[in-house]
C-alpha positions as CSV (number, residue, x, y, z in Angstrom):
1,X,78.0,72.4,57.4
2,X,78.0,75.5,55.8
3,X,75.4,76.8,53.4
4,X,76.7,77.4,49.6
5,X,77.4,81.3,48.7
6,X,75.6,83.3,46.3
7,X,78.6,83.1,44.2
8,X,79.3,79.5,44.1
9,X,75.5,78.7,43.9
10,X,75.7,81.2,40.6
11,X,79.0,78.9,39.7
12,X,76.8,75.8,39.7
13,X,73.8,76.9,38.2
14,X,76.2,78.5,35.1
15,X,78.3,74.7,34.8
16,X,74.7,73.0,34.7
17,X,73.6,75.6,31.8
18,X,76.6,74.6,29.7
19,X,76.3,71.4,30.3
20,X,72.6,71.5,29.0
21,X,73.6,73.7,26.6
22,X,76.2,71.3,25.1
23,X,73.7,68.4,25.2
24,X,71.2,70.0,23.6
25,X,74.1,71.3,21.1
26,X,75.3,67.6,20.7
27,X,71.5,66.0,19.9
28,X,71.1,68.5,17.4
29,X,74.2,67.6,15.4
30,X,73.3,64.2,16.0
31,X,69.8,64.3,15.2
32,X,70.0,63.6,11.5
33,X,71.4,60.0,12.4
34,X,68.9,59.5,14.9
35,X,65.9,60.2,12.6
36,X,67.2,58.1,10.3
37,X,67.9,55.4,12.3
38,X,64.8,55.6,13.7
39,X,63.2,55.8,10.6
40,X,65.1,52.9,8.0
41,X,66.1,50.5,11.3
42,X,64.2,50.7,14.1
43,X,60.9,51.2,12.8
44,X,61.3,48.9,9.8
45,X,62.6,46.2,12.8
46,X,59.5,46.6,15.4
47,X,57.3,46.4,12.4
48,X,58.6,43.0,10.8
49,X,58.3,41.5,14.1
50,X,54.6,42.7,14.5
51,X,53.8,41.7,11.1
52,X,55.1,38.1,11.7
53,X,52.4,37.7,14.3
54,X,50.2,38.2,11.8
55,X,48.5,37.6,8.0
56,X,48.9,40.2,5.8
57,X,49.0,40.7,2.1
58,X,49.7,44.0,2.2
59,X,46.4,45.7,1.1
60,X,43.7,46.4,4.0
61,X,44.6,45.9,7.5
62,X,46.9,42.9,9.0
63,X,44.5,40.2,11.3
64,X,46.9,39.1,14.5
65,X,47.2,35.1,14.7
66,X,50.1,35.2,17.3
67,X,52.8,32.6,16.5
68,X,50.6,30.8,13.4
69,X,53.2,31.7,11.1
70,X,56.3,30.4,13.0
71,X,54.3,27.3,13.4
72,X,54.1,27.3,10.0
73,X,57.7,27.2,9.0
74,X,58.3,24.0,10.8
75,X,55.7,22.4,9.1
76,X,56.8,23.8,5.4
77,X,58.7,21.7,3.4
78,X,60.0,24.3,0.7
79,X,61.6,26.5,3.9
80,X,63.6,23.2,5.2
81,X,64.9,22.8,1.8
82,X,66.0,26.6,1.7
83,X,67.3,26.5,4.8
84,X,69.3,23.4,3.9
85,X,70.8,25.2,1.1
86,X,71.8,27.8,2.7
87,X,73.5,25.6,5.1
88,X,75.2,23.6,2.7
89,X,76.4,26.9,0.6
90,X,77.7,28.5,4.0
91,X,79.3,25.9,5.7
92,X,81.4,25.2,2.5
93,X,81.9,28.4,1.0
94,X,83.0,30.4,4.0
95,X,85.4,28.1,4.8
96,X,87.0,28.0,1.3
97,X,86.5,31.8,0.8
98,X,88.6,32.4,3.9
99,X,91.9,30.1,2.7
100,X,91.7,30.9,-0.8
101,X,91.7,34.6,-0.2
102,X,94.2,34.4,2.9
103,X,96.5,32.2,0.4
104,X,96.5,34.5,-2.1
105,X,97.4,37.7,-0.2
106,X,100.1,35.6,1.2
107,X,101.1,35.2,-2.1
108,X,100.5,38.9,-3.5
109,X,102.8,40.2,-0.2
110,X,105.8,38.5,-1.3
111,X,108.5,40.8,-3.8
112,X,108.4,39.6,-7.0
113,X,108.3,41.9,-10.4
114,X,104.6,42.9,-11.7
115,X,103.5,42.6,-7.7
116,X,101.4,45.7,-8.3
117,X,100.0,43.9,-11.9
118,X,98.8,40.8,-9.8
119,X,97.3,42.2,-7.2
120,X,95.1,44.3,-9.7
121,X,94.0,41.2,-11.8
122,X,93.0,39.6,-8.3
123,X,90.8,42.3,-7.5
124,X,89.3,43.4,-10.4
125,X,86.4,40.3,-10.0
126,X,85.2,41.7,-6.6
127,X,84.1,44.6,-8.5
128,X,82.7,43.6,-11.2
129,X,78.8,44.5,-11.2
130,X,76.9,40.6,-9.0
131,X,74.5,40.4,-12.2
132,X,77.2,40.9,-14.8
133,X,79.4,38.0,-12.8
134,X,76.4,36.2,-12.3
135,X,75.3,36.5,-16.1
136,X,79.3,35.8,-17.2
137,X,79.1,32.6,-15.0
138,X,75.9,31.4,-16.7
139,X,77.9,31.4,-19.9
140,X,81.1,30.2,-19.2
141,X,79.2,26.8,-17.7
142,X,76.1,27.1,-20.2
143,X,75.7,22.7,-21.1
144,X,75.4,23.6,-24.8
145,X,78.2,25.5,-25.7
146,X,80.0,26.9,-22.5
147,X,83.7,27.5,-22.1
148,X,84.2,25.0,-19.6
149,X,82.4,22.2,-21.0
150,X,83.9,23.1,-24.8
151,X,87.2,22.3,-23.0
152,X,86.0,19.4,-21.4
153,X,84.7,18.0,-24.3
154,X,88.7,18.3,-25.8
155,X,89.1,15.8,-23.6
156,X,86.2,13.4,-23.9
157,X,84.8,14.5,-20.7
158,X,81.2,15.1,-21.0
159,X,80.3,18.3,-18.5
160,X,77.4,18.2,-16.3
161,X,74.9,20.9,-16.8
162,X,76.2,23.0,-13.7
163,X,73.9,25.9,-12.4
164,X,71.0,23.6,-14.6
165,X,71.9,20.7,-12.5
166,X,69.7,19.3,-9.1
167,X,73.7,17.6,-8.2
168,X,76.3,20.6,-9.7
169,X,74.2,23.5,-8.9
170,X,75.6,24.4,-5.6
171,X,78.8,23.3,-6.1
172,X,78.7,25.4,-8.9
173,X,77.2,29.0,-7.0
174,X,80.1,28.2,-4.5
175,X,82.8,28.3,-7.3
176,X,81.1,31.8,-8.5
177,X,81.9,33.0,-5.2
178,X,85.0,31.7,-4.9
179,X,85.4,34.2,-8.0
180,X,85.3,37.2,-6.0
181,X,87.6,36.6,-3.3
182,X,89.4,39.6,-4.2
183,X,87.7,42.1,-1.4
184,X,88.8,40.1,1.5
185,X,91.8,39.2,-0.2
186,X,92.8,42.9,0.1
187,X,92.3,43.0,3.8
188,X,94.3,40.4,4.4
189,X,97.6,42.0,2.1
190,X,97.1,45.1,4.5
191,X,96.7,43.1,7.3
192,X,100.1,41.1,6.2
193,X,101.6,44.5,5.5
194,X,101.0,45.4,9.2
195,X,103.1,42.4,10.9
196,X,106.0,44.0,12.4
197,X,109.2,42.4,10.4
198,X,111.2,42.3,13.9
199,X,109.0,39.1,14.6
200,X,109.6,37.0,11.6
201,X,113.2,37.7,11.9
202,X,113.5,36.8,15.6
203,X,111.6,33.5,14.4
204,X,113.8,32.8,11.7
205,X,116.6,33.2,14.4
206,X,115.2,30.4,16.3
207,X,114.9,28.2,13.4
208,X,111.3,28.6,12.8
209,X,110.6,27.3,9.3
210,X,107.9,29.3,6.4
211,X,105.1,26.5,8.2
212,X,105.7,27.8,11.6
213,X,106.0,31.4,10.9
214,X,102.9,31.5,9.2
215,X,101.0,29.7,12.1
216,X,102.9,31.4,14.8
217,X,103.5,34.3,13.5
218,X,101.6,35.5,10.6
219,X,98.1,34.0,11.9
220,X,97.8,34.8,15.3
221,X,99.1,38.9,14.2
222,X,96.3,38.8,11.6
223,X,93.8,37.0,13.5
224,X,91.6,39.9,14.2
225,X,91.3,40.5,10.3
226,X,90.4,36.8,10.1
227,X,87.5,37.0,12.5
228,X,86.0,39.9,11.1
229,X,86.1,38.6,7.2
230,X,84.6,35.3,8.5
231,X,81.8,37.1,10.7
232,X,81.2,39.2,7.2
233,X,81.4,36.4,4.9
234,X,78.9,34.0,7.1
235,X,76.4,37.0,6.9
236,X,76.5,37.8,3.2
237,X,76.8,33.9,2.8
238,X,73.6,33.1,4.8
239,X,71.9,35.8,2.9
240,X,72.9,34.5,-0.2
241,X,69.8,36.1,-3.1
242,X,71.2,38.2,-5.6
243,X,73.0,35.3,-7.6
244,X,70.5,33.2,-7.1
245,X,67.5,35.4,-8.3
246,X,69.6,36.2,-11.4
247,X,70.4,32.4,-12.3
248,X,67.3,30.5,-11.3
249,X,65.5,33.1,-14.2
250,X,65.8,31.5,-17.0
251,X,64.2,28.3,-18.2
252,X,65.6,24.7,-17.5
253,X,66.9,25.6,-13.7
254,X,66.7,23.3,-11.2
255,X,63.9,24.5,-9.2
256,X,64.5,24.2,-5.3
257,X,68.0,22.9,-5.2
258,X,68.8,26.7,-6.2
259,X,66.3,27.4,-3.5
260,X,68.2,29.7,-0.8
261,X,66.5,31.3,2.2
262,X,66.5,34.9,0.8
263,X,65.4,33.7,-2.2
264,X,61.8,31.9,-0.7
265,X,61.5,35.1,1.6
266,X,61.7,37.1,-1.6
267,X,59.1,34.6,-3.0
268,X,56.7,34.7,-0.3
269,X,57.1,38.2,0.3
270,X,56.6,39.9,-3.1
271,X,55.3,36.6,-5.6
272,X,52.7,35.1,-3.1
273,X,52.1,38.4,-0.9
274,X,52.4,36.8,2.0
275,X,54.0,39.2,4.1
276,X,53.5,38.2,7.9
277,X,54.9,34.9,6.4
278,X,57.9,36.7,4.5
279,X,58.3,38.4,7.9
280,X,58.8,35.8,10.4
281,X,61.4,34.7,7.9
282,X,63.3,37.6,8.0
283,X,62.7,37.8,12.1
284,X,64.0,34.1,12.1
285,X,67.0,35.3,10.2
286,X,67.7,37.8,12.1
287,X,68.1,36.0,15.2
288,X,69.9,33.4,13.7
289,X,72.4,35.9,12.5
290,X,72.6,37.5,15.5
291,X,73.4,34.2,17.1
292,X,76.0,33.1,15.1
293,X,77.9,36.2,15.4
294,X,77.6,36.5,18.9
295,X,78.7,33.0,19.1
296,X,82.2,33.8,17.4
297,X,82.5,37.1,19.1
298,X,82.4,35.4,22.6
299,X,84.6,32.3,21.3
300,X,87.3,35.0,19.6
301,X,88.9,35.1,23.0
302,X,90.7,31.2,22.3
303,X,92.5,32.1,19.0
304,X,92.0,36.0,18.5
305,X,95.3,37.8,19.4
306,X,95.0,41.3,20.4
307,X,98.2,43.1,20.8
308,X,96.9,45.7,23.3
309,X,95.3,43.4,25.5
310,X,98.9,41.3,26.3
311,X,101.0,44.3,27.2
């Protein structure tokens, strides 16, 4: 074997240079994200789960109690109930979400005169300010002398008291984010915009009827869209607070029934100054998140088409 030249061990020696040289060119143009992800993600992660082993009220130093405050939670009745809440808000209004907004982009991609009118009137809720909706909502369903129950009341139907309610209050949070559909409704019309027209027609040839080109056409060529607006709505859903915070505010609410798991986390955390507490919630959540969306992502295979994966 022969022994490498001067000339080609100068060839190697000037590739590795670049190569360092480009490295060290990429981390620097990189750095800025790494700083801050280092500094508002990772850090902020590594210290919630070292405050949640331990009791802290955020003034002096934290004592260590190990897994004190995790025992805790199973034996606190308040978290159970906002944890049921959550539950109860999710498993309903993700589901309804997803149809109601998929329906009406279905219904906003069909040709018909003022298409660009409807489409607008649909989306302006999603942007509309979550305190001014929330605060809107509040006094369209007000008991006293609300909108809804006004019209009720036309009628002789007596309204419940809605968001003041232990029974209608949920029911009632889900409907004001049934309101706001309009963001995923979007995705979905430029999702349904994207389905290549040669398929519907080559359905209709075979007889396929507006049910089964929707399910075997329309659905499966969207389905992607579908599992990312359900993995986005179950996270915002399960950390439900802003709506909550603003509504539970004023006097006569119905106490836990309003309670949502955000909502006692924000309690503990910044009310009662429990913070190792606050943060095994927020550790808990976490993993539960994580969970749940790992969960769909490894089940997407069964009903998520992906075009580039069948060719």
């Amino acid at each position: 074997m022969q022994a490498a030249t001067p000339a080609t061990a100068r060839g190697t020696r000037r590739l590795r240079s670049s190569r360092v040289r480009r490295l060290r060119a990429g981390l620097l143009f990189v750095s800025p994200w790494i700083v801050g992800y280092c500094v508002f993600y990772l850090y902020p992660f590594l210290a919630t789960f070292y405050y949640s082993l331990t009791r802290f009220t955020g003034i002096g130093n934290p004592v260590f109690t190990g897994l004190s405050n995790y025992s805790g939670l199973l034996h606190d009745v308040m978290f159970r109930t906002a944890l049921f809440n959550t539950l109860y808000y999710t498993i309903i209004e993700v589901p309804f979400s997803t149809v109601l907004a998929l329906g009406l982009a279905l219904l906003l991609n069909l040709n018909v005169r003022g298409q660009a009118v409807y489409r607008t009137l649909f989306y302006i809720p999603s942007i509309v300010p979550v305190v001014a909706s929330s605060l809107i909502f509040v006094w369209i369903f007000q008991p006293s002398f609300g909108i809804v129950n006004s019209l009720l009341s036309d009628i002789h139907i007596t309204g419940p008291a809605w968001f003041f309610s232990i029974t209608w209050s949920k029911p009632t949070f889900i409907l004001l984010g049934l309101w706001g559909v309009g963001q995923p409704m979007v995705i979905y019309l430029a999702a349904l915009q994207g389905v290549p027209k040669e398929l519907y027609e080559v359905a209709a040839l075979e007889g396929a009827g507006p049910w089964s080109r929707l399910r075997h056409v329309t659905v499966p060529m969207i389905s992607p869209v579908i599992l990312f607006n359900v993995i986005l709505s179950l996270v915002l859903s399960i950390q439900y607070f802003t709506q909550a915070q603003v509504i539970e505010s004023p006097p006569g609410s119905p106490g836990t029934s309003t309670m949502f798991y955000v909502t006692y986390y924000y309690q503990q955390a910044f009310q009662d100054l429990h913070f190792g507490y606050a943060s095994a919630m927020a550790f808990l959540l976490f993993i539960g998140v994580l969970i749940i969306t790992v969960v769909l992502l490894r089940t997407s295979s069964r009903w998520v088409y992906y075009e580039n994966e069948n060719r």
